[in-house]
N, C-alpha and C positions, 0 to 999 in steps of 0.2 A: 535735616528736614528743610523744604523751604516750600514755602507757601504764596501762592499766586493769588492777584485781587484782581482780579478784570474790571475797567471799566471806559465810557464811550460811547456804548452802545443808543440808541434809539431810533425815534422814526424819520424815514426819510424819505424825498421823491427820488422818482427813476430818474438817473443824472447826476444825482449830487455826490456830498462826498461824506465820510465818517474815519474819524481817527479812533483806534482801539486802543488804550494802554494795557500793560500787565505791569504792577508791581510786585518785585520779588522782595522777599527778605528770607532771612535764615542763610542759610551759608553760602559761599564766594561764587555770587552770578557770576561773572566771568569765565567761571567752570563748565556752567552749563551751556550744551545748543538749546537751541529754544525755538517753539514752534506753535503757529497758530493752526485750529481746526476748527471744522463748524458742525453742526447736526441742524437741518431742517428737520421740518414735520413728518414723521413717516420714513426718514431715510436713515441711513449710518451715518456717524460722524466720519468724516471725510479732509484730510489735508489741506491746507489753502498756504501755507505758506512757513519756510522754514531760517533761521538762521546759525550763523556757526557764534562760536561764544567769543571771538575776536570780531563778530561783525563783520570780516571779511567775505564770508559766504554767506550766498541765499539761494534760497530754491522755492519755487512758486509751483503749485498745479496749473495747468492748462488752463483752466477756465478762468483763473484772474489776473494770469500774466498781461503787464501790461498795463492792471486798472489799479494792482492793490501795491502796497511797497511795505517791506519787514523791516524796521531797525531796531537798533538796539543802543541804551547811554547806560555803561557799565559802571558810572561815576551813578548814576540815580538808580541802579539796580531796575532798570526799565524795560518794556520792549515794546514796539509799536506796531500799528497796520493799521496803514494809510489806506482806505477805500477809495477809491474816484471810479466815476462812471459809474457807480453800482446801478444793479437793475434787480427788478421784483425777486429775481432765483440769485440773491445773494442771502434774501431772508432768510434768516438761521440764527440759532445760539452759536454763538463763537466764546470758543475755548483757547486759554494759552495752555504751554505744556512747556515743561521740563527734562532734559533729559542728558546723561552724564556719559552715552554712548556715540555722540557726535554721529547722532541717526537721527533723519528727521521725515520718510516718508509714512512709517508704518507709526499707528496709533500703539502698539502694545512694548514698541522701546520706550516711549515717555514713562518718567518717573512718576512726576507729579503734577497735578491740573489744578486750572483753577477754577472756578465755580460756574463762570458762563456770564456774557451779556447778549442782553436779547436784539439783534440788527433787523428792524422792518425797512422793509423796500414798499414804497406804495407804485402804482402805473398811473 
């Protein structure tokens, strides 16, 4: 089992920036790829950004390439996402995710989620 705590989130103007953590515990993050999503109001939870469990790889959606950055400190069992630039349609619950299939665009290979922080964009 391993279990995710998201946290980071709140409010913010169009422009600025937010750093997301997730901490992992339970068995050897390292193992895991890992990957950020988000669900606004009304829509699907939707991919924003993914990494490989060495950190070596990442992969972004379209729409935040550029603004948002995934890391990972496997010494702190961590993973991050760096916002800059956000704008009003970044608002959303943002979710980390787990997952043991070193698959990171589709929602239904994640193992395991974490709970959600809630990111405001104001204009």
């Amino acid at each position: 089992q391993v279990q995710l705590v998201e946290s980071g989130g709140g409010l913010v103007q169009a422009g600025g920036s937010l750093r997301l953590s997730c901490a992992a515990s339970g068995r050897t993050f390292s193992y895991y790829a890992m990957g950020w999503f988000r669900q606004a109001p009304g829509k699907e939870r939707e991919f924003v950004a993914g990494i490989s469990g060495s950190g070596g790889s990442t992969y972004y959606a379209d729409s935040v390439k550029g603004r948002f950055t995934i890391s990972r400190d496997n010494a702190k069992n961590t993973v991050y996402l760096q916002m800059n630039s956000l704008k009003p349609e970044d608002t959303a619950v943002y979710y980390c995710a787990a997952n043991s299939r070193n698959s990171y665009w589709r929602e239904a290979t994640y193992d395991y989620w974490g709970q959600g922080t809630q990111v405001t964009v104001s204009s």
